[in-house]
NULOSE-780207 format. One line per field, with one value per residue: residue number from 1; x, y, z of N, C-alpha, C in turn. Coordinates in steps of 0.2 Angstrom, whole numbers. Layout:
pos = c(NUM|...)
n_u = c(X|...)
n_v = c(Y|...)
n_w = c(Z|...)
ca_u = c(X|...)
ca_v = c(Y|...)
ca_w = c(Z|...)
c_u = c(X|...)
c_v = c(Y|...)
c_w = c(Z|...)
END
This chain:
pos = c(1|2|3|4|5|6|7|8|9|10|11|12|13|14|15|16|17|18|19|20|21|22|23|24|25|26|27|28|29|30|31|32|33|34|35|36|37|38|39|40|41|42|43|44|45|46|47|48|49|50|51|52|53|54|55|56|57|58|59|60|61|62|63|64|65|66|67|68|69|70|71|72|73|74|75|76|77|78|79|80|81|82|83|84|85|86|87|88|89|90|91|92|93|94|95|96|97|98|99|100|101|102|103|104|105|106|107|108|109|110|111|112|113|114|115|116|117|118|119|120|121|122|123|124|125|126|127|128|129|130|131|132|133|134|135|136|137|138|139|140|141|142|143|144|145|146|147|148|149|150|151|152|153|154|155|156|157|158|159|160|161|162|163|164|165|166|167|168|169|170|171|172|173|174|175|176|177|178|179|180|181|182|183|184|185|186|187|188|189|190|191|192|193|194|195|196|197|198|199|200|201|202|203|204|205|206|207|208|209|210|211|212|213|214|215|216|217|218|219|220|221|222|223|224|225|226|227|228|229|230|231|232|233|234|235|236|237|238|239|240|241|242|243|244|245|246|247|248|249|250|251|252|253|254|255|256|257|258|259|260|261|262|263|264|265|266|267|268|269|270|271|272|273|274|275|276|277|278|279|280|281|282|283|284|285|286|287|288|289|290|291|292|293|294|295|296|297|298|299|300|301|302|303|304|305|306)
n_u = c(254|259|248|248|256|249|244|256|255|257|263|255|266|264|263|275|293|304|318|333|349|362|373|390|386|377|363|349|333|327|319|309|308|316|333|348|362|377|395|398|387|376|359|350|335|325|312|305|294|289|295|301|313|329|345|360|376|394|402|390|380|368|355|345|334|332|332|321|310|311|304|294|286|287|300|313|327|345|361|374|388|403|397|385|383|388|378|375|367|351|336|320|304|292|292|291|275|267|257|259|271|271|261|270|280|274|273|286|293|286|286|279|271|279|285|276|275|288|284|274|282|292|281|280|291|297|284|278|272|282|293|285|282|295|309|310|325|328|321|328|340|337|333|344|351|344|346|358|358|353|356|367|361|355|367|375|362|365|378|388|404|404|404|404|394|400|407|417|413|422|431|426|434|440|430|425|417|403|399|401|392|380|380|376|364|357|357|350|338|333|333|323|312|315|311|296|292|295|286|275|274|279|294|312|321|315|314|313|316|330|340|343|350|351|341|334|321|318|326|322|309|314|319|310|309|318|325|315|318|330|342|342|343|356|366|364|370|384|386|384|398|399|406|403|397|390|381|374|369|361|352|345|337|329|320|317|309|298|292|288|280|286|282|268|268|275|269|256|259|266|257|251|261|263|250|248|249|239|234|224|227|231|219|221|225|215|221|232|244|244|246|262|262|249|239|223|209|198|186|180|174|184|194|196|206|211)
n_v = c(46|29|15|4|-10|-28|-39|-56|-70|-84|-99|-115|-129|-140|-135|-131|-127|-139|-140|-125|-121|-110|-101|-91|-76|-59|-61|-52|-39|-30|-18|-24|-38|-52|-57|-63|-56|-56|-54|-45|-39|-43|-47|-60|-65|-73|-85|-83|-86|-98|-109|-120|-124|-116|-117|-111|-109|-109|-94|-87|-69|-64|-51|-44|-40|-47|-62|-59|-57|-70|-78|-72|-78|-90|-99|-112|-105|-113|-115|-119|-130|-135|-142|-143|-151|-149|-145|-130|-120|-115|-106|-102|-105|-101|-113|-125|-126|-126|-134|-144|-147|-151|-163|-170|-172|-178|-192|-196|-197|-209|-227|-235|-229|-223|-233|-240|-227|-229|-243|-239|-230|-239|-249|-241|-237|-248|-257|-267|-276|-275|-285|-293|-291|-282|-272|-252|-253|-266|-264|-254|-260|-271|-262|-256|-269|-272|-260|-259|-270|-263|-256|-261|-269|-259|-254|-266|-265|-253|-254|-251|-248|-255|-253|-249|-237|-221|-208|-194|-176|-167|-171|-169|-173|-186|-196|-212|-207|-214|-213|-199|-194|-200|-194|-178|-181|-185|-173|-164|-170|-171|-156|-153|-161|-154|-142|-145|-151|-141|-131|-140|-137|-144|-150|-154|-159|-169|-185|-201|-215|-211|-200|-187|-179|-163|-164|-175|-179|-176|-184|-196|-195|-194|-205|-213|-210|-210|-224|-222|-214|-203|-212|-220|-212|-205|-216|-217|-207|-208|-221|-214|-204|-192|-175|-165|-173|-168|-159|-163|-173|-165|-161|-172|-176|-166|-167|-180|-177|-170|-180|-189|-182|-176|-166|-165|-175|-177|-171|-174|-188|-188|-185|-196|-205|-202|-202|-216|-220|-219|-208|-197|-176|-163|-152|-135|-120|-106|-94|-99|-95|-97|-114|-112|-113|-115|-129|-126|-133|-140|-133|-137|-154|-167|-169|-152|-139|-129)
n_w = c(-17|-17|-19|-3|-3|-7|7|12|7|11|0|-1|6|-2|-13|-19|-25|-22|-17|-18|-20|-18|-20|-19|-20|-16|-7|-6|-6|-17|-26|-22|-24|-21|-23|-30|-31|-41|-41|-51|-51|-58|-57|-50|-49|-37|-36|-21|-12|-18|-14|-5|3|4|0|8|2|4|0|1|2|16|19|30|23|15|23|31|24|18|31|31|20|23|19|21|27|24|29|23|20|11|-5|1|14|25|41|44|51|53|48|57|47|56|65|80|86|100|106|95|99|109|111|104|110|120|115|113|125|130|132|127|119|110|104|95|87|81|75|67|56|55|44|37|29|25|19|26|37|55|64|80|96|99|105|103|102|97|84|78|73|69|56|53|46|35|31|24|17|7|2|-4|-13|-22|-26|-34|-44|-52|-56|-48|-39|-22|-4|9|18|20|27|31|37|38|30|15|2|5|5|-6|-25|-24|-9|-9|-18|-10|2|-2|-8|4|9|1|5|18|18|13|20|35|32|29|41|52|44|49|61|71|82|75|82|88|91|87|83|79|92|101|94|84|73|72|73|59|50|55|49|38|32|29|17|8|2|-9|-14|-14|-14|-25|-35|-31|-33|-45|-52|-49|-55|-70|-67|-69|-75|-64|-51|-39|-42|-52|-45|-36|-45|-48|-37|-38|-49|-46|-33|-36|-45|-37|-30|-16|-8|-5|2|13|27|28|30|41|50|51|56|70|74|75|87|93|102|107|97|107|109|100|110|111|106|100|91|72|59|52|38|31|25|16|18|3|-8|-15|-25|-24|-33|-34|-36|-21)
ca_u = c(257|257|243|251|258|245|249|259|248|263|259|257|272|263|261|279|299|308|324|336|355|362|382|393|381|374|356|344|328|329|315|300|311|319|336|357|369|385|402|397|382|370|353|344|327|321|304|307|288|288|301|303|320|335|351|363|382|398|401|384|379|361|353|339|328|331|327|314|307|309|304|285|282|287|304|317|333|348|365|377|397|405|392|380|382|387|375|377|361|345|331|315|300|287|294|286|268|266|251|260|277|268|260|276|285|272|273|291|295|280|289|276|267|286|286|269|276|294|281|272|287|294|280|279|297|297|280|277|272|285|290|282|289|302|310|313|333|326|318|335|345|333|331|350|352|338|348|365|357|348|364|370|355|354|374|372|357|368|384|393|408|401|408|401|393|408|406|418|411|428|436|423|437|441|426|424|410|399|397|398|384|375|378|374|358|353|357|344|331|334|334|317|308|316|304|288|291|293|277|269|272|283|301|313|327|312|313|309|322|334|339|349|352|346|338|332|316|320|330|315|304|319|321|303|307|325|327|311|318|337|348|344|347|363|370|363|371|390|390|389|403|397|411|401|390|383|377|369|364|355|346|342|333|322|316|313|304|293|289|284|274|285|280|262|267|276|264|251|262|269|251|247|264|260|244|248|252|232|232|220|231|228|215|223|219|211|226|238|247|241|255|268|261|242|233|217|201|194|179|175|175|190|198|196|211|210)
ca_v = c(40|23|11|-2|-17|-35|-44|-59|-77|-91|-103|-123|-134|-147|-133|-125|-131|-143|-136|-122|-120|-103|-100|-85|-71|-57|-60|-47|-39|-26|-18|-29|-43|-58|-57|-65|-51|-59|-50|-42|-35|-47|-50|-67|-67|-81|-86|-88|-89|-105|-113|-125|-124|-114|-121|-106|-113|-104|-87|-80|-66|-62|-46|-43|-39|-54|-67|-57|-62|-79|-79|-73|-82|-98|-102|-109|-106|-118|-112|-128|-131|-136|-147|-143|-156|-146|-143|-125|-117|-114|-101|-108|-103|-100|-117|-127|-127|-127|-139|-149|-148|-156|-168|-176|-174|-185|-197|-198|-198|-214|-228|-240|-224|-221|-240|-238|-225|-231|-249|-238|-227|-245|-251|-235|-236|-254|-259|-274|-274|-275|-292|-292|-290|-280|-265|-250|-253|-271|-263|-251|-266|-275|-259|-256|-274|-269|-253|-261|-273|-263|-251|-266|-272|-255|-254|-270|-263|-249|-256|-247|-252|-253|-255|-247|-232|-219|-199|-189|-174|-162|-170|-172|-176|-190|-201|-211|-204|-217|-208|-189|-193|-201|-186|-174|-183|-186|-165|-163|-173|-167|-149|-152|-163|-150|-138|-148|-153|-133|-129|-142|-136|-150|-149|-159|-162|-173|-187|-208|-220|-206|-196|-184|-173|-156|-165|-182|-181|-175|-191|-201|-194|-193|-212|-217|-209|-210|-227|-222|-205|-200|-216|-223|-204|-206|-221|-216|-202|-213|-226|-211|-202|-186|-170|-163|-175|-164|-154|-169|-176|-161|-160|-179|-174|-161|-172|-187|-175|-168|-186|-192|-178|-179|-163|-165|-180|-176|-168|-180|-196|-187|-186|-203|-209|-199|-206|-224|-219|-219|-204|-188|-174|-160|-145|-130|-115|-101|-90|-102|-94|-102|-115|-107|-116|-119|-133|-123|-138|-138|-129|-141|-160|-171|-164|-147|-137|-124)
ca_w = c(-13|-22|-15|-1|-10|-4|12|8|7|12|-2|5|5|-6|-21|-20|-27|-16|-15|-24|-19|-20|-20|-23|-21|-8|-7|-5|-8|-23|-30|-19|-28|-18|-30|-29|-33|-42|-42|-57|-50|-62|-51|-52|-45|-32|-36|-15|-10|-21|-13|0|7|1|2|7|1|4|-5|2|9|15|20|36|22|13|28|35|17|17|36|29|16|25|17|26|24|29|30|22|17|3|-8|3|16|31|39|50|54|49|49|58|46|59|70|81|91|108|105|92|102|118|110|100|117|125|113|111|132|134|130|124|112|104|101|93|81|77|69|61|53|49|41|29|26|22|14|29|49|58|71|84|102|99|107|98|100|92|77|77|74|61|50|49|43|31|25|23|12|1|-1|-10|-17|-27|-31|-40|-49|-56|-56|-43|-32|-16|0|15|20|24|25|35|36|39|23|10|-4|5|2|-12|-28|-23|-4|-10|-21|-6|6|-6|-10|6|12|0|6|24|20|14|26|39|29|34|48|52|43|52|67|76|82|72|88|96|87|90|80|79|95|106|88|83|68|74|71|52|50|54|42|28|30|26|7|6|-4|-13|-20|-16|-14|-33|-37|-29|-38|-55|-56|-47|-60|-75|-66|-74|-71|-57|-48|-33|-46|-55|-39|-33|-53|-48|-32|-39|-52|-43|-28|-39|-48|-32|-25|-11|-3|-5|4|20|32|29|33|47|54|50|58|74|76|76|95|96|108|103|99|113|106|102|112|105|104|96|80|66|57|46|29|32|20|18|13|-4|-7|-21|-23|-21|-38|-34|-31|-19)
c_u = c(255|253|249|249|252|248|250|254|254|258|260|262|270|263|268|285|301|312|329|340|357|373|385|390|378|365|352|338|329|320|308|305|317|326|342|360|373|390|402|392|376|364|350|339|326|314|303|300|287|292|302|308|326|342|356|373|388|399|394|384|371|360|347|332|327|327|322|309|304|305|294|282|285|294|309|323|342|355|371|383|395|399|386|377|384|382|376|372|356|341|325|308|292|289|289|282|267|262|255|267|275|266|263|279|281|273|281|295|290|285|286|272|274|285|282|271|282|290|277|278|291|289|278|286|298|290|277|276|279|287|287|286|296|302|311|322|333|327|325|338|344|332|339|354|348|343|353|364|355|352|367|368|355|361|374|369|361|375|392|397|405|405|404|399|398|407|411|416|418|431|432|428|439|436|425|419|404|394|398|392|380|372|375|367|354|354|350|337|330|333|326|310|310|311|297|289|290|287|272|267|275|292|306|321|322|310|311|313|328|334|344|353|348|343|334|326|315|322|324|311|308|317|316|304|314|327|321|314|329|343|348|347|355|367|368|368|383|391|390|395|404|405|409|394|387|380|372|366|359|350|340|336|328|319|313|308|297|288|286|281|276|280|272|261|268|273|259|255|266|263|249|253|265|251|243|249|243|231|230|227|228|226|218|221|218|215|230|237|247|248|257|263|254|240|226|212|201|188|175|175|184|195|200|202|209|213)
c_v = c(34|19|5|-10|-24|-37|-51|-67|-81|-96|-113|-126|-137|-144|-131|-130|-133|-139|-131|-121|-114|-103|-92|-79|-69|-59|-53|-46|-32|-25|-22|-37|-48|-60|-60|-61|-56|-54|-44|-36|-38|-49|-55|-69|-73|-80|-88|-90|-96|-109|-115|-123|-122|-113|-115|-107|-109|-98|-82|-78|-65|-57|-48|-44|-46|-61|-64|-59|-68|-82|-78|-75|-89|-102|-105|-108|-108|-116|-118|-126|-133|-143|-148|-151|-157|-144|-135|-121|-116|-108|-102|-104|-106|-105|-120|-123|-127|-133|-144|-153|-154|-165|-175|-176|-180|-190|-201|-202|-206|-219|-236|-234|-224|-228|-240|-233|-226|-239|-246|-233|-234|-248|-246|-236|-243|-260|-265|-272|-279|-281|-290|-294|-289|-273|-261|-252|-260|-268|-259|-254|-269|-269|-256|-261|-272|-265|-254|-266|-270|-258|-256|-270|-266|-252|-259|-266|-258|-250|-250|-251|-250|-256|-256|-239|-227|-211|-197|-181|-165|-163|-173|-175|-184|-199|-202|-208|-208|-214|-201|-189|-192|-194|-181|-175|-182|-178|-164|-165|-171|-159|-148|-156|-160|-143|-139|-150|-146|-131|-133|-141|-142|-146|-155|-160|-169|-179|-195|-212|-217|-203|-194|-180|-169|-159|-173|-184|-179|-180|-196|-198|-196|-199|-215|-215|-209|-215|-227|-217|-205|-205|-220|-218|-205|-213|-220|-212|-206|-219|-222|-208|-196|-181|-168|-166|-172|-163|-159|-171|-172|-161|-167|-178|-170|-164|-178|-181|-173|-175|-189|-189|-179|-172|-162|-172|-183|-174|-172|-186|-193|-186|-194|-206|-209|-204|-212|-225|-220|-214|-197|-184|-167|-154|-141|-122|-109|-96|-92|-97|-101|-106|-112|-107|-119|-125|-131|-131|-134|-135|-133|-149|-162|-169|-158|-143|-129|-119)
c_w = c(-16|-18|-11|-6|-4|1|9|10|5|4|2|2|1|-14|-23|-23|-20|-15|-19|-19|-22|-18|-23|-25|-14|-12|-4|-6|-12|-26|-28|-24|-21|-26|-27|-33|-33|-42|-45|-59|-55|-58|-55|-48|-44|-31|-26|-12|-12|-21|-6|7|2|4|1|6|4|-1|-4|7|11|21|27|31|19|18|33|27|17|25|33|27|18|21|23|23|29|24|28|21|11|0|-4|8|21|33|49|51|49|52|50|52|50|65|73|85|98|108|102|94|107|115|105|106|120|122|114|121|134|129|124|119|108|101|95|87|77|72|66|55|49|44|35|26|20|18|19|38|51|63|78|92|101|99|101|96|96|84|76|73|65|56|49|44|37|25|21|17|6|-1|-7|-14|-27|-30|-36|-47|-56|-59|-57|-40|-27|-10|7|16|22|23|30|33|35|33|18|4|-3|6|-3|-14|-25|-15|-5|-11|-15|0|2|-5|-3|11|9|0|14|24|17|16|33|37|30|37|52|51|47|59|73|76|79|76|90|92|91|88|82|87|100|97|87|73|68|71|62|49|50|50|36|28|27|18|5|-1|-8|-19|-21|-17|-21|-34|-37|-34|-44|-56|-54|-52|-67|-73|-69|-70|-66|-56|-43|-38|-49|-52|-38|-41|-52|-45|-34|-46|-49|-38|-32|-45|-44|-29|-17|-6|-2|2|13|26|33|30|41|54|55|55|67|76|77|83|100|104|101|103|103|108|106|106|109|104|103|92|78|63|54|41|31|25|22|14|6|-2|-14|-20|-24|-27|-38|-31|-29|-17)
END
């Protein structure tokens, strides 16, 4: 009898690939192998422990063994449309906290603690503190004037037609290049700040600028890195006018994420943005489950990976 195979050691979100898109293949588990069956029967192995969030398009199928897979090792995986910009369900790996659920709820229901964290999420987004006295539906206001300008800031730059922000989501052909791109671009930033917020252990409906959507508080994190990472993405790839921009767009994505270290970056700004609320967060009790995606401490100096 052959010796049992290792238990499985999730690796951390800050070590793993952002995002991989998957189309026109059953998935499965083959051989202790996380693999995509084509038509043809040709298997293509998914390093899937080393992956973020796996974007499931049309044409797949997936197996129990398959997402009890990705459910161990901490992957999620998110069920999308054409170009990967519907967005139809997902698969929570591990999900939120009780402790860390409670203590985003309080924040978000107190109406001077949300204030409190909607200027600090502006002032990460934007580089500048925020005016002062002013409600969140104020700061709302002031940071969509913000956004609309700097749409048109960065069209210029690339030398895009630009109009307005425009996505229907029922008839993607009928937005221009310039808004495919941008959807595209920004499923892929959403499907992987839906990834840490999961491993961290929060729910990403219970949000603070955003709310009253099953993805609210996802939206708020995206936006603090959005025109850092995916909105140039998206117009670079809109004024070449390549044959297939999703496809470009999404190549854009997983090089800028990985240039900027975003996922090392997310669960620590999502602490830091939390905590501008200046309330403790509640001890967990001694039989919480652990988060999904732990960051275990170094065991060396501040170089040391562990």
């Amino acid at each position: 009898m052959p010796p049992p195979l290792p238990p499985l050691q999730p690796i951390p979100i800050k070590e793993r690939i952002s995002v991989v898109f998957i189309e026109k293949g059953e998935i499965d588990v083959l051989d202790n192998a996380f693999v995509v069956v084509d038509v043809t029967g040709i298997r293509t192995q998914i390093p899937v422990g080393g992956v973020a969030c796996l974007m499931l398009e049309p044409g797949t199928r997936v197996s129990h063994r398959a997402a009890a897979m990705a459910a161990r090792v901490g992957t999620l995986l998110v069920w999308v449309g054409e170009a990967g910009v519907r967005l139809y369900a997902s698969g929570q790996p591990g999900g939120a906290r009780a402790d860390r659920l409670l203590y985003q709820a309080k924040l978000a229901l107190d109406e001077t603690l949300r204030l409190k964290v909607v200027r600090k999420m502006y002032a990460m987004r934007f580089g500048e503190t925020p005016p002062e006295r002013r409600s969140v539906e104020q700061l709302r206001g002031i940071e969509g004037a913000r956004v609309r300008r700097t749409y048109q800031l960065l069209a210029q730059k690339f030398g895009v037609n630009w109009n307005h922000r425009d996505y229907n989501p029922e008839s993607w052909d009928a937005s221009d290049l310039p808004n495919r791109c941008l959807s595209a671009a920004t499923a892929c930033l959403y499907g992987v700040t839906e990834a840490a917020v999961l491993a961290a252990g929060y729910a990403p409906a219970v949000g603070f600028i955003h709310t009253g959507k099953p993805l609210s508080f996802v939206y708020d994190v995206a936006d603090v890195y959005k025109f850092e990472t995916v909105v140039p993405v998206a117009f670079k790839v809109a004024a070449e006018k390549p044959p297939h921009p999703e496809r470009a767009v999404r190549l854009g994505c997983r090089d800028v994420f990985r240039q900027t270290r975003l996922l090392e970056r997310i669960i620590p700004d999502i602490e830091d943005m939390l905590a501008a609320a200046e309330v403790s967060r509640p001890i967990a009790p001694a039989e919480a489950v652990t988060l999904a995606l732990p960051n275990p401490e170094g065991m060396g100096d501040a170089g040391h990976r562990s």
